[in-house]
N, C-alpha and C positions, 0 to 999 in steps of 0.2 A: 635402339633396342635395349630391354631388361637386361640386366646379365638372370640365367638362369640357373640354379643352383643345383647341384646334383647329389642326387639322394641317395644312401645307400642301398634301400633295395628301391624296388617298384620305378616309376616313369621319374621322369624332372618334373621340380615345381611349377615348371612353365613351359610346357611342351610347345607350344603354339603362339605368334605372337605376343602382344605384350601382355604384361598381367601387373598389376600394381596393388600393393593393399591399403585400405582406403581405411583408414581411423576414424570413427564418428566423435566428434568433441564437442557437448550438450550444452549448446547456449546455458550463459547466467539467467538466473532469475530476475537478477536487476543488476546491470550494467551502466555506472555512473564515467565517463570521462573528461576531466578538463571541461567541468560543468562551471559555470559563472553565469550572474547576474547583476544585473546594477540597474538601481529605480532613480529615478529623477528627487532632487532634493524636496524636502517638504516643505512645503506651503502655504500659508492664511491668510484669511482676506481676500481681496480681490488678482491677489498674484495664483492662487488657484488655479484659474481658468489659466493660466500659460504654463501650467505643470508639466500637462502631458506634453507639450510641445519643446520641453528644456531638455537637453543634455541629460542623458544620465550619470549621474558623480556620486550617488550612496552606494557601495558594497555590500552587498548581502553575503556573496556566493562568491569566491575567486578560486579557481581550479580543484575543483570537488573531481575525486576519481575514487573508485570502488566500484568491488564486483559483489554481490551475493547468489552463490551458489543453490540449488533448488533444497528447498530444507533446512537451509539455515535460517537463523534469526540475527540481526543485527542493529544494537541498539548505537542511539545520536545523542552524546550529551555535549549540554554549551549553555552559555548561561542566556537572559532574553534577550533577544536581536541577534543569535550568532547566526541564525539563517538557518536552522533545524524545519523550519513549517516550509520554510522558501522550497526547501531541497525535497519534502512532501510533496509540495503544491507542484512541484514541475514535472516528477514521474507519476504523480496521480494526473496531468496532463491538462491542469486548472492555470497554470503559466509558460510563458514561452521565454528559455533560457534567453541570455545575451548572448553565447559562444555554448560553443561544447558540446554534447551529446549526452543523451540518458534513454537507457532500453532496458524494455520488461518482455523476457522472452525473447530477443534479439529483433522490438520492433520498436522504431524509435517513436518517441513519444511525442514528437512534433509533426512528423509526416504520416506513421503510422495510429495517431491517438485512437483509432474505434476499435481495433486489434487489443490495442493496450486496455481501455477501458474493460473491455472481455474478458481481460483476466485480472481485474483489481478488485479489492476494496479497501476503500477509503471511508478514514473517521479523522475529522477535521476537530481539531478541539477546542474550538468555537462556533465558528458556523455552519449550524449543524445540517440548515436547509431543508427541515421538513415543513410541510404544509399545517398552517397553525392552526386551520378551523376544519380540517378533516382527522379522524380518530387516529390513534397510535397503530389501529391494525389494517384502516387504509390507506399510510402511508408505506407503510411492509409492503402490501399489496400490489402497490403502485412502482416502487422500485423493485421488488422481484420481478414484477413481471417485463420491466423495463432493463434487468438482468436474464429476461429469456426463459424464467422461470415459469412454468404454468400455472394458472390459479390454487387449482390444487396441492401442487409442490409446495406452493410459497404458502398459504396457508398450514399447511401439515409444518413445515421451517417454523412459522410464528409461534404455532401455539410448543414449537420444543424451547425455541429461545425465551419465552415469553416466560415459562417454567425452570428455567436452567438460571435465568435471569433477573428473576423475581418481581415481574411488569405485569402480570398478566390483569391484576384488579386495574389498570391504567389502560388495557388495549382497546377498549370503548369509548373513551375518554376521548373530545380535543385535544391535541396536542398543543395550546395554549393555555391549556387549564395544569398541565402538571408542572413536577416541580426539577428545579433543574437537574438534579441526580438522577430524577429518570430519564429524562431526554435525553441527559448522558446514556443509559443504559441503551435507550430505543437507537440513539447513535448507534452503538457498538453491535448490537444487532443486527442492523443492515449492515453493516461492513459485511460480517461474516454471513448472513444471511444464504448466498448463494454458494457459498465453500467456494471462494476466488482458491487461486493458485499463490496468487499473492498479495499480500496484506501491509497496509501502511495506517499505523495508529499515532496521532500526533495528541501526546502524553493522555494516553490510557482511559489510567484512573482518574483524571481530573472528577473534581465534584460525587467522585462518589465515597460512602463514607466505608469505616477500615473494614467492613465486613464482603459488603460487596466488592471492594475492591481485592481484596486478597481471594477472595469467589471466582471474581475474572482473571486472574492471574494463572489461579489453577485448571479454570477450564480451559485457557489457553494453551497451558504447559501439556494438559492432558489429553483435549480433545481437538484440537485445532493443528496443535504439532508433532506430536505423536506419532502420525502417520509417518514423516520425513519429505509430505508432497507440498506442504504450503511454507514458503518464505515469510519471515518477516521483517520488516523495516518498523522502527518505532523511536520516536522521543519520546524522554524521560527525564526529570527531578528528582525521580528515586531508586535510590541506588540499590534497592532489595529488590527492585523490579528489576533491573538492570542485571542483575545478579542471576534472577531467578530464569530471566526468560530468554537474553541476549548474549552477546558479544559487546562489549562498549565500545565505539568508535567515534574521534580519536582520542 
């Protein structure tokens, strides 16, 4: 039994059987723990073919743990190979750790990934995966709506990023015809396209020049986080960015 506590005027706190008070404590945004990885060594030639089949012995990832809070932002610097894209690629749910766990919204990203997918976006900064020989604005089209997005929504979304972003003479266009600063742009776009919850940008500004870039920084700063409802996870090479938009870790 409670003990009950007794009040000075009026009944007791717990007249009746038990009573307990129940604290709500709000899932992380992104919850890294005792996260590792390790890929099998590299290979040329004809030892290729027994890669996937070797032992893994490279380190990417060895016990990554961190939590981001809904509304913060937190940035990953390290120099190339520290495992900055790995530690993307696993909560955007494009890789399956070796050990450990990682949760967006308190659903893990391995067992949970179409949960988790539902509340991401991802800008990879290389492989950007759109369709080369369909235009810039049916490629929006195509992943908004594949974000749940309805036609109309995700059109009315294009034509404000398209303008905010400065692509919109390229939205007609093949997407093998432009140039890589805009693919960069049309990248970042769909990231945010659907206003995810939470946001993972694997270095930003890559490829675009000081104008646009310092453009998306501020809309980021301004319109993206602003609110206090979208997280974000990001690497970076620059340290103004870093400054401007995150938390650096470690």
């Amino acid at each position: 039994m409670w003990p009950c506590l007794p009040a000075r005027s009026g009944p007791r706190l717990c007249p009746k059987g038990r009573q307990a008070i129940k604290f709500v404590v709000p899932e992380a945004a992104i919850s890294v723990e005792a996260l590792a990885k390790w890929f099998p060594p590299a290979r040329s030639g004809w030892r290729t073919f027994f890669q996937p089949f070797e032992k893994p012995t490279a380190v990417a990832l060895a016990g990554v743990s961190f939590q981001i809070r809904e509304g913060e932002a937190l940035a990953l610097l390290g120099a190339n190979g520290a495992g900055k894209s790995t530690l993307l690629r696993i909560i955007a749910t494009l890789l399956v750790p070796t050990s450990g766990h990682a949760r967006v919204a308190g659903h893990d990203t391995v067992r949970d990934s179409r949960e988790v997918r539902r509340r991401l976006g991802y800008h990879a900064g290389t492989d950007h995966g759109f369709y080369a020989r369909l235009t810039a604005r049916e490629n929006l089209l195509f992943f908004g709506q594949l974000n749940l997005l309805s036609r109309s929504a995700a059109a009315q979304r294009i034509s404000q990023l398209a303008e905010q972003f400065q692509f919109g003479e390229a939205l007609d266009r093949q997407v093998r015809t432009l140039s890589t600063g805009t693919v960069q742009r049309l990248s970042l776009a769909r990231a945010i396209l659907h206003k995810p919850s939470v946001l993972l940008l694997d270095e930003p500004t890559r490829s675009l020049d000081a104008i646009a870039a310092a453009e998306f920084r501020r809309f980021l700063k301004s319109e993206v986080l602003r609110g206090g409802r979208t997280s974000l996870l990001f690497a970076s090479h620059t340290l103004a960015e870093v400054e401007l938009l995150g938390i650096a870790w470690p």
